[in-house]
C-alpha positions in Angstrom: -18.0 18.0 -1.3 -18.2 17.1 2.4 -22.0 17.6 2.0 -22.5 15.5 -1.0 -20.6 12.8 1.0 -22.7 13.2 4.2 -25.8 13.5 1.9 -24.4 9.9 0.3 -24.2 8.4 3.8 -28.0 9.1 4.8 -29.2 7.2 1.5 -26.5 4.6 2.7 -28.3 4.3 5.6 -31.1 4.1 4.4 -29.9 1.5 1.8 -28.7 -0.1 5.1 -31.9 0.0 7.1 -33.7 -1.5 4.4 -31.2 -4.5 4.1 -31.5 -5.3 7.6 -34.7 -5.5 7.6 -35.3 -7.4 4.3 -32.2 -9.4 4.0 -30.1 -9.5 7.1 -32.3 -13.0 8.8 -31.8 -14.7 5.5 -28.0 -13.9 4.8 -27.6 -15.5 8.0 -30.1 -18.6 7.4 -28.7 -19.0 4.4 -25.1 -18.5 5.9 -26.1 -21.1 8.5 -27.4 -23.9 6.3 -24.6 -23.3 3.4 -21.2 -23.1 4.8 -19.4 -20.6 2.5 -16.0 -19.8 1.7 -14.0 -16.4 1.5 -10.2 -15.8 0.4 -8.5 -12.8 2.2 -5.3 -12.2 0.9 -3.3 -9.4 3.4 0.3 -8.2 4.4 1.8 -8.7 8.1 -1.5 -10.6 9.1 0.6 -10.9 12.9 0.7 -6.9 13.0 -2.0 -4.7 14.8 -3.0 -3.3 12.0 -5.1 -5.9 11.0 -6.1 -7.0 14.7 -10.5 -6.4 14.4 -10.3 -9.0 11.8 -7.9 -11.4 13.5 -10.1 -10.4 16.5 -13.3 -11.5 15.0 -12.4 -15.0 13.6 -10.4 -16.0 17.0 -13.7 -15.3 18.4 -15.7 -17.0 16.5 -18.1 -14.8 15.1 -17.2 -16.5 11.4 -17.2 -19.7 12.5 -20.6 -19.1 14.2 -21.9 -18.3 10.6 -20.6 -21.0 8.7 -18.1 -18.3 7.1 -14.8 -20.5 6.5 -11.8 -17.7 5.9 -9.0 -18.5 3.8 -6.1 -16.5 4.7 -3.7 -15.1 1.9 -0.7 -14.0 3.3 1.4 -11.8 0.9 4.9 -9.5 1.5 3.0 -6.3 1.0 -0.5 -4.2 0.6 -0.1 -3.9 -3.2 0.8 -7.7 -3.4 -2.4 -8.0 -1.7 -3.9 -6.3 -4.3 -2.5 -7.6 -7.2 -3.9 -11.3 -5.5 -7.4 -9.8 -5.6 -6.8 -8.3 -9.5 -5.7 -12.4 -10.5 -8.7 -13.6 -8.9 -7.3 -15.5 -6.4 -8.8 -13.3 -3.5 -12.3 -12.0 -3.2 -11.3 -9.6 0.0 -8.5 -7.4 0.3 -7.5 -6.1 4.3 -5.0 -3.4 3.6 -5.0 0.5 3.2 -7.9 2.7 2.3 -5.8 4.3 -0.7 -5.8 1.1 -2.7 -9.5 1.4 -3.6 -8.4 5.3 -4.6 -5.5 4.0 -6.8 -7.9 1.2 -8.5 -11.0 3.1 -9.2 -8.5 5.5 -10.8 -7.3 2.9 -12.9 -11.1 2.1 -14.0 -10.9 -0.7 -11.4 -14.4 -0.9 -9.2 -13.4 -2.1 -6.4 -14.8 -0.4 -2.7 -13.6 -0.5 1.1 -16.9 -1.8 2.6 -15.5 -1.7 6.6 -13.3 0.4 8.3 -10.9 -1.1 10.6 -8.2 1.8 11.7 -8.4 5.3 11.5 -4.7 6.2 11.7 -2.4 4.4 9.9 -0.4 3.3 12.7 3.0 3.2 11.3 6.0 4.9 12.4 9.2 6.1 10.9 12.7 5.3 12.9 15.8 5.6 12.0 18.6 3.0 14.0 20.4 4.0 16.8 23.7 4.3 15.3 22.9 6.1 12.9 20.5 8.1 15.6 23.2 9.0 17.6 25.1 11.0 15.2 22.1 12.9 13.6 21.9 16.4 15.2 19.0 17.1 12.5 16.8 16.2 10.0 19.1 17.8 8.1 22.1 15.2 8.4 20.1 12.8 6.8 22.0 11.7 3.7 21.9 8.6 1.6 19.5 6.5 4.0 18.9 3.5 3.1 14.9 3.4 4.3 13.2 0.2 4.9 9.6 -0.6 3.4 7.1 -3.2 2.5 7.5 -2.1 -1.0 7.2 0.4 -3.2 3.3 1.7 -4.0 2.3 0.1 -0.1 1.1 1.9 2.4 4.8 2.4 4.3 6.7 3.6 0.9 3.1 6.0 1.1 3.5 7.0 4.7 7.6 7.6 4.5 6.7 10.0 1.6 4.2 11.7 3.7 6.7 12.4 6.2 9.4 13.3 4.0 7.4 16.1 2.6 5.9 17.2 5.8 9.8 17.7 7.3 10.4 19.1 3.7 13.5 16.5 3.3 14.6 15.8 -0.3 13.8 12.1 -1.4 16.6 11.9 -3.4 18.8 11.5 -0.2 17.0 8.6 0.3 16.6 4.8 -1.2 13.9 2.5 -0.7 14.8 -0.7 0.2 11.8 -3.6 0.0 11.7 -5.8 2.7 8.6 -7.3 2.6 5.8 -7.7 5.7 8.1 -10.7 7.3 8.6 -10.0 11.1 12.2 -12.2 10.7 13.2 -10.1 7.8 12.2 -6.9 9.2 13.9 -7.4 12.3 17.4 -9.5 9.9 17.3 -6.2 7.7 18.1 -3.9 10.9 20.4 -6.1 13.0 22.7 -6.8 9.9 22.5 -3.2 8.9 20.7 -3.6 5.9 19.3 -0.8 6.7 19.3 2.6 8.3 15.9 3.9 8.9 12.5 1.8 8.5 8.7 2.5 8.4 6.5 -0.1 9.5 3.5 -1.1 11.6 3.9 -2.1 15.6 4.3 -4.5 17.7 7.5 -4.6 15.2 8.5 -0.7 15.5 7.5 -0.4 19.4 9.5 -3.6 20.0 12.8 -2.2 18.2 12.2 1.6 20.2 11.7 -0.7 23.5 15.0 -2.4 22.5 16.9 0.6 21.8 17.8 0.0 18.5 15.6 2.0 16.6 14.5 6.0 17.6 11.6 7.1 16.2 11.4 10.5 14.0 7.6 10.3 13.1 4.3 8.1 14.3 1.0 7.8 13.3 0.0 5.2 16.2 -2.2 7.7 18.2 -5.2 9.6 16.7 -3.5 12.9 17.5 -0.3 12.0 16.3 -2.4 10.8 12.9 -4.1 14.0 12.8 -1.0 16.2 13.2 0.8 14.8 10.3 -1.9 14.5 7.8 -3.9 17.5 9.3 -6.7 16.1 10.1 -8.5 11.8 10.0 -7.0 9.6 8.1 -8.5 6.3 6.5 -6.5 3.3 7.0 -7.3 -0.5 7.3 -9.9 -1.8 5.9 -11.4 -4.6 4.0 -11.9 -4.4 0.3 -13.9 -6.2 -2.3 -14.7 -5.6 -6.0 -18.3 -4.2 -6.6 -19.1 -7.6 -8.2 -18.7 -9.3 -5.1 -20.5 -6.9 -2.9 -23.4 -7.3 -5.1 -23.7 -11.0 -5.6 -22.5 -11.9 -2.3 -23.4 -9.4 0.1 -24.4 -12.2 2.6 -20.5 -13.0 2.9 -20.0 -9.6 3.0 -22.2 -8.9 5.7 -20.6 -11.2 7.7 -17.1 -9.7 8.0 -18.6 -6.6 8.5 -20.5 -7.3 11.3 -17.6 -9.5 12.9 -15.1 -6.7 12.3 -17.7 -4.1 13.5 -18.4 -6.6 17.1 -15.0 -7.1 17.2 -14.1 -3.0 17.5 -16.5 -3.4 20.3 -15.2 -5.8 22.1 -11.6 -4.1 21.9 -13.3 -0.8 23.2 -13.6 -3.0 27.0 -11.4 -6.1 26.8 -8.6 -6.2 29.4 -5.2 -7.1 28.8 -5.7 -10.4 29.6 -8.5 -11.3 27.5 -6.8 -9.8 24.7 -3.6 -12.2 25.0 -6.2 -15.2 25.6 -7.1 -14.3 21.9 -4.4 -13.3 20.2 -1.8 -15.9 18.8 1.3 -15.9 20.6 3.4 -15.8 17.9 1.9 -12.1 17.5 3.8 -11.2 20.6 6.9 -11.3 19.0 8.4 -13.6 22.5 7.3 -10.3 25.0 4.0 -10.3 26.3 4.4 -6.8 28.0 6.5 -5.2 24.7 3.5 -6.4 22.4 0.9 -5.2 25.1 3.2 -1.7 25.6 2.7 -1.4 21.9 -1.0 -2.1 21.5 -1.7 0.8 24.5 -0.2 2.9 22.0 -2.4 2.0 19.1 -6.1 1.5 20.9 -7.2 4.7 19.6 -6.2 4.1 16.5 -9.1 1.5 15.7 -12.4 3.0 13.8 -14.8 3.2 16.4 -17.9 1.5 14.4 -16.7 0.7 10.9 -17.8 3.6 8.9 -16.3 5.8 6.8 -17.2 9.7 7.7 -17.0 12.3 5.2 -14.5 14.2 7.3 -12.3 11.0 6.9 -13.1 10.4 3.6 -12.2 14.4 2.3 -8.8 14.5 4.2 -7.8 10.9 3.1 -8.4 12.4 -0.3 -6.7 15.8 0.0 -3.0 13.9 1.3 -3.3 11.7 -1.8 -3.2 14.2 -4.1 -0.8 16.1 -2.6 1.3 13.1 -3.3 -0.4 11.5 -6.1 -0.7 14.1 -9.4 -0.4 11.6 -12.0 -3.6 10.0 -12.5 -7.2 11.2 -13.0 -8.7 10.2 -9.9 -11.5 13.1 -9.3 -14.2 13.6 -6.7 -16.4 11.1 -8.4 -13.2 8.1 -7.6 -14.1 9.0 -4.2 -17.9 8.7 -3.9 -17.1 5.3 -5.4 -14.1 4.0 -3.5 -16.4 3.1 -0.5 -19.9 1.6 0.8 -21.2 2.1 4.1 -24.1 -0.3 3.4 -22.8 -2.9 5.7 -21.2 -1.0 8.1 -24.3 0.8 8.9 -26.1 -2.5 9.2 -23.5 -3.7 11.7 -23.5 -0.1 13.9 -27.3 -0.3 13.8 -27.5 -4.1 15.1 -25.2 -3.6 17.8 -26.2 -0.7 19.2 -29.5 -1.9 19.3 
């Protein structure tokens, strides 16, 4: 399999090479002469998990090309999703495993740019609840804190409760949406015990002692321990229509997202807080940088997907996901590197 994926990737690049030489200088005169519009519909848009998009439009590079973004903001990943299925997004930023869970439902849709190759969420349990826990084992009726059910954090809190071979049933989900405020009203009123979401929100609560963290995927090692090896996350998503009848717009975010991973490999603290909107920083400019140290690894380093990635993604969905008829073939369709190939190639040029 990891072959036929690698062997896919070279006639991507191909694909790729060929587009950039044939169509990428007229995307972009066309881009420059039309402005164009594109609807991105996404959960917790102030997180870091979606910070090379939110990267690329504060600095411009959309702008630059006459690419207007409409930003959909919605209470979680599969909300996200269901916006693109109504038609009232054409781009989806959320978790690899939503183009898995669509092309098994006969749904073409494809991740055409990587943006994060952990998943950078954590799972904590609150203090008080912390402090009387000698073990995994005491954990009984928690009340666990998610997005919502069939999102990425109900995904990840089921990863880790089969990895630490805890019984779901001593647990209840409890939907809270991707609203900092809620998040943060759902733990200090005790809605709550336990909670799996993305940083600055889960670093902030660990810095504030009122959350201790029993699992994280915010480091690539950490990532690769509990899922045993890469792991897919963020990325942006379009249906295969879209891709082919506007690849110029497609382009576009890839290259911006792909520039904008650059820029993130080098920029200092301080240009990265010139950027960023405050209200990100969640009031504590050293909390939200604390929290971002502890994710800069986590971000793709060029925007492809590699077959390594690609297989392992694969292999911890099924362990969770037996249901459906998603095969080997889901997967070879689930993703593009067309664009992302185009983008590596220009800036490393």
């Amino acid at each position: 399999m990891v072959e036929r994926l690698r062997r896919r990737e070279f006639s991507a690049m191909g694909l790729g090479m060929a587009m950039a030489g044939a169509s990428l200088s007229p995307a972009f005169s066309y881009a420059a002469s039309s402005p164009q519009k594109v609807t991105i519909a996404l959960a917790a848009k102030s997180s870091l998990y979606h910070l090379p998009l939110v990267l690329a439009d504060q600095l411009g590079m959309f702008k630059t090309e006459n690419l207007q973004i409409e930003w959909l903001e919605c209470d979680s990943g599969l909300q996200a999703v269901q916006t693109a299925l109504n038609g009232q997004a054409d781009v989806i930023s959320g978790a690899f495993e939503h183009t898995l869970d669509l092309q098994a439902r006969g749904l073409n849709y494809r991740a055409f740019v990587l943006q994060g190759r952990t998943p950078q969420m954590s799972v904590g349990l609150v203090s008080r609840k912390a402090i009387a826990m000698k073990s995994l084992a005491d954990l009984k009726s928690v009340r666990l804190g998610i997005s919502s059910l069939g999102s990425a954090t109900h995904w990840q809190a089921l990863h880790w409760m089969y990895k630490a071979n805890l019984s779901a049933d001593n647990f209840q989900f409890v939907e809270l949406g991707a609203n900092t405020s809620n998040v943060m009203e759902a733990i200090r009123s005790s809605a709550v015990d336990a909670l799996c979401f993305v940083d600055p929100v889960m670093h902030y609560l660990e810095q504030k002692n009122e959350l201790r963290l029993l699992s994280d995927t915010r480091t690539f090692i950490s990532s690769q321990r509990l899922f045993g090896g890469s792991m897919l996350s963020a990325c942006l998503i379009g249906k295969a229509e879209f891709l082919q009848k506007r690849p110029d717009v497609a382009l576009i975010l890839t290259l911006g997202v792909v520039r904008a991973l650059q820029w993130l490999k080098t920029a200092g603290p301080s240009d990265i807080l010139k950027l960023v909107p405050s209200v990100n920083w969640m009031g504590d400019r050293a909390i939200y940088l604390g929290a971002l140290d502890k994710v800069r690894d986590s971000y793709s380093l060029d925007g492809v997907f590699s077959a390594d990635a690609l297989q392992n993604t694969w292999r911890v969905r099924a362990s969770r996901v037996t249901s459906d008829r998603a095969n080997w073939t889901t997967l070879g369709q689930s993703f593009t590197n067309e664009f992302a190939l185009i983008a590596k190639r220009k800036f490393s040029a």
